[in-house]
C-alpha positions as CSV (number, residue, x, y, z in Angstrom):
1,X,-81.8,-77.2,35.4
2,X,-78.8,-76.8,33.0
3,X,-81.4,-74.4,30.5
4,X,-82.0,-72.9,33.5
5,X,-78.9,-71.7,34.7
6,X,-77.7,-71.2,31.3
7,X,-80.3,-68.4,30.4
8,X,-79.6,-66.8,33.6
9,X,-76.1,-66.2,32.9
10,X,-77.4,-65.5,29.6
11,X,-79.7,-62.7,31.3
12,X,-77.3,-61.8,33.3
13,X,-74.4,-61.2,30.3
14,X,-77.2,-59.0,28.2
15,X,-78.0,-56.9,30.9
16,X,-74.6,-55.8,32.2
17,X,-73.7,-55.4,28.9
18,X,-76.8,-53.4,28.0
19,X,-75.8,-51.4,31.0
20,X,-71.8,-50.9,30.0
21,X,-73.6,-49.7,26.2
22,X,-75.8,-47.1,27.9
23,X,-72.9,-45.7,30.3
24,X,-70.3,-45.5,27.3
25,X,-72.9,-43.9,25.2
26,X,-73.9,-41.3,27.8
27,X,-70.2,-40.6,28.7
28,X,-69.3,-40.1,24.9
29,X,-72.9,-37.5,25.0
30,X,-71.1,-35.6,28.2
31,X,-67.5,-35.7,26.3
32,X,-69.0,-34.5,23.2
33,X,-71.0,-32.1,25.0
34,X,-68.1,-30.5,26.8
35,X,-66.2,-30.6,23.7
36,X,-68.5,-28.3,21.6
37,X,-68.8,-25.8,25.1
38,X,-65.1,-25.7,25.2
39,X,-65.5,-25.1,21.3
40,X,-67.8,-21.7,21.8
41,X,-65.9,-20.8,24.8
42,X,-62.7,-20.5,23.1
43,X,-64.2,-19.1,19.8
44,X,-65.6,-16.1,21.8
45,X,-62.8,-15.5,24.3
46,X,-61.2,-14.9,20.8
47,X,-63.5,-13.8,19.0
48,X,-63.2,-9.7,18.8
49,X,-65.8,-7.3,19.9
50,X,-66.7,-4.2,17.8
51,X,-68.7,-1.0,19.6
52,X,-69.6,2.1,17.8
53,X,-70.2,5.6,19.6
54,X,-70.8,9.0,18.0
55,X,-71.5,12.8,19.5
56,X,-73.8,14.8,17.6
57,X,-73.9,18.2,18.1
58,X,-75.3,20.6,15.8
59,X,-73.3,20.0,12.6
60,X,-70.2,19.0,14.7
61,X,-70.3,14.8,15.1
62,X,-67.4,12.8,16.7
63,X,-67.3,8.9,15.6
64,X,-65.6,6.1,17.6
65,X,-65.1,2.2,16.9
66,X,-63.5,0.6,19.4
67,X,-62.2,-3.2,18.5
68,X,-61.6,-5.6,21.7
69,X,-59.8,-8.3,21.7
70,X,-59.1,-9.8,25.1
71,X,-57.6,-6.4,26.7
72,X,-56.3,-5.6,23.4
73,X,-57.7,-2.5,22.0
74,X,-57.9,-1.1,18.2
75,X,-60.2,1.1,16.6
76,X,-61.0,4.7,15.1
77,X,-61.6,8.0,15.9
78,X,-62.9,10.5,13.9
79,X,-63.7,14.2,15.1
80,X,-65.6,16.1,12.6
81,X,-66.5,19.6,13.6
82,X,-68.6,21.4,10.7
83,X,-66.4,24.3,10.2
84,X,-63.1,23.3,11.4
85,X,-60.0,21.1,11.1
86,X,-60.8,17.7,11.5
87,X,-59.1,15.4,13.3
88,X,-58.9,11.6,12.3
89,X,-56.7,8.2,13.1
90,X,-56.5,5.1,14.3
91,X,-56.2,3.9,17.6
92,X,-54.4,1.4,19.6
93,X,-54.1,0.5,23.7
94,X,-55.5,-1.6,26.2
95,X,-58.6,-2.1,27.9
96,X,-58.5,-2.5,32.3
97,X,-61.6,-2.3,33.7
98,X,-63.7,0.1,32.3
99,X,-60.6,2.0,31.7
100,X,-59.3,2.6,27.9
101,X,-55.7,4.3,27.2
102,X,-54.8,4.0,23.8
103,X,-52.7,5.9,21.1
104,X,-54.7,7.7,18.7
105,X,-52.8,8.6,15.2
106,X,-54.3,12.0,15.2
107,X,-54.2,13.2,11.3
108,X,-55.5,16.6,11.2
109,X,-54.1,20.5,9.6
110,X,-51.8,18.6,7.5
111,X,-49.8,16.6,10.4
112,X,-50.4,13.3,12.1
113,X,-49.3,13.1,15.5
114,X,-49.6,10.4,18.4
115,X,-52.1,11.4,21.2
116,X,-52.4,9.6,24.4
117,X,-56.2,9.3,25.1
118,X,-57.7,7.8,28.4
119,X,-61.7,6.7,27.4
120,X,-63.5,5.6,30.4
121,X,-66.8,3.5,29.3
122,X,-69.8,4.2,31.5
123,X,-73.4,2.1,30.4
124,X,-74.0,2.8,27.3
125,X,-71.5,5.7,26.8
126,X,-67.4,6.4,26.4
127,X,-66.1,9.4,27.6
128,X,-62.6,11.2,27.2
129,X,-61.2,14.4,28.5
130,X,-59.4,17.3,25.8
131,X,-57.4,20.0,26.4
132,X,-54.6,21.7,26.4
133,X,-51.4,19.2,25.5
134,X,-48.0,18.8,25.9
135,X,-45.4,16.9,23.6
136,X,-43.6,14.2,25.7
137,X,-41.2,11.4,24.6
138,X,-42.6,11.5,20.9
139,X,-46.4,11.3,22.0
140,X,-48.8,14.7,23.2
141,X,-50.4,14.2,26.6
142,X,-52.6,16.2,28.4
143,X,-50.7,19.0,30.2
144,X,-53.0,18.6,33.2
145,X,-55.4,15.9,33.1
146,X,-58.2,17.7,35.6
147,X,-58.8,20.5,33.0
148,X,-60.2,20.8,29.9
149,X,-63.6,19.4,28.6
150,X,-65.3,16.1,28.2
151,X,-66.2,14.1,25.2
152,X,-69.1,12.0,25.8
153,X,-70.1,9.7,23.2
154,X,-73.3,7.5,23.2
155,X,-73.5,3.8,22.1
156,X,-74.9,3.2,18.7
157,X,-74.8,0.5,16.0
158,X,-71.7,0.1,13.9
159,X,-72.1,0.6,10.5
């Protein structure tokens, strides 16, 4: 009767501990597994974001990277008319909703100058408005934002 009750405790002893083994072994799986999606969650919430648009027409092209990083924005613009000054610089703003206003460092007929530019992204394209501009605290703005003509750049690879 001793033997008895002896391996039944004995029973008893293996399989709760058999059963503490599994659950620490399947809570280490969840924590590890949590860990490594926190990892890659992190990594691409910091991880920047390069898209390329360009406007062909004729001979005259107009290039864009745009470089996001959270709502931080960077980038290029290059406009590159076949036989006329070209502008080119780089960029730098912020991003709110589909809504882009950066600073563009506009090098073009031998100056550089700061232009405010407002790109609104749409799908697959960017758009931005030109026209006639106005020099304001350091930095040339349009003189009335609802005239002068659109840009509208399509997506492409970046190169």
């Amino acid at each position: 009767m001793k033997q008895s009750t002896y391996l039944t405790r004995l029973l008893i002893t293996l399989i709760a501990l058999g059963a503490s083994l599994t659950a620490c072994q399947q809570q280490a799986k969840h924590t590890e597994s949590a860990s490594a999606e926190d990892s890659s969650t992190a990594k691409s919430a910091t991880q920047p974001d390069t898209l390329c648009f360009q406007q062909i027409e004729g001979k005259d092209s107009t290039l864009l990277q745009v470089v996001r990083n959270g709502s931080a924005i960077t980038g290029r613009l290059d406009v590159l008319p076949f036989e006329k000054d070209r502008a080119s610089g780089t960029l730098k703003g912020t991003e709110s909703g589909n809504q882009i206003t950066a600073d563009w460092q506009r090098s073009g007929e031998g100056m550089t100058q700061i232009y405010e530019v407002v790109f609104t992204l749409t799908g697959n394209s960017i758009t931005w408005r030109e026209g006639e501009r106005i020099e304001k605290h350091g930095k040339w703005i349009l003189k009335d934002p609802a005239q002068g003509y659109d840009y509208t750049l399509m997506k492409t690879d970046c190169h």
